[in-house]
C-alpha positions in Angstrom: -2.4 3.3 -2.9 -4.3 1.8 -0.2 -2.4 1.5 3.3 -3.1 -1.0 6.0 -2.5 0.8 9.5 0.6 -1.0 11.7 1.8 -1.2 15.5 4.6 1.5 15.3 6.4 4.2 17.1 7.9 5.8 13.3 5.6 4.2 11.2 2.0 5.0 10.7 0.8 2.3 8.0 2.4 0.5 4.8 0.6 -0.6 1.6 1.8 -2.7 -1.5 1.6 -2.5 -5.3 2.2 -5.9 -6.5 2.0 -5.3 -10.3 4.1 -2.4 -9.9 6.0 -4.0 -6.7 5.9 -0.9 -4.8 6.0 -0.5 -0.8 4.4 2.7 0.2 5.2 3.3 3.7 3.5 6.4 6.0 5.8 7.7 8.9 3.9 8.9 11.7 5.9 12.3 11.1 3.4 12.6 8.1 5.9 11.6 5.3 5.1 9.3 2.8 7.8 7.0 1.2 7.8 4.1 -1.9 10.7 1.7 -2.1 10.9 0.5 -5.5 11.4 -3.4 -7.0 10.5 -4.6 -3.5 9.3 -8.8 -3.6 5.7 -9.2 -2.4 7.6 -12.1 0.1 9.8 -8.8 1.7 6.1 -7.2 1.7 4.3 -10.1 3.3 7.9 -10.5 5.9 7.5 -6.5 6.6 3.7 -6.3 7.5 4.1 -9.3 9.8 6.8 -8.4 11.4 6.7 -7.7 15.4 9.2 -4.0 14.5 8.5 -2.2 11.6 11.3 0.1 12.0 14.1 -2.4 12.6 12.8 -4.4 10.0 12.7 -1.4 7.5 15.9 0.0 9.0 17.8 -3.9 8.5 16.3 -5.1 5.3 14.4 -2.4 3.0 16.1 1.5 3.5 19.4 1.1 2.5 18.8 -1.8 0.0 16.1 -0.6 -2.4 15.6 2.8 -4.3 13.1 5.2 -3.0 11.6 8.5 -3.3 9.6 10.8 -0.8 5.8 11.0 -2.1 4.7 13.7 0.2 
């Protein structure tokens, strides 16, 4: 999945799947992440947003399923 490099102390870049409505996100540790079932609005709010982390941290970690990619 292509990722789009963001502004971020934790986070390195974030892409989106929108037929399979997959966030990918890259932590600048290295780590790769997908959140599952995520809207391409909560996408769109995410990448525009002026903190990354607090926005994944508030609205995306603890609300949608997950699974480290790498």
């Amino acid at each position: 999945m292509y990722r789009t490099p963001v502004s971020s102390s934790n986070i390195c870049s974030i892409g989106y799947d929108s037929a399979l409505s997959i966030l990918e996100v890259e932590f600048t540790s290295g780590d790769v992440y997908q959140y599952f079932d995520v809207s391409e609005n909560l996408y769109q709010q995410f990448f525009n947003t002026s903190s990354h982390g607090q926005f994944l941290n508030d609205h995306i970690r603890y609300n949608y399923r997950y699974q480290k990619v790498s």
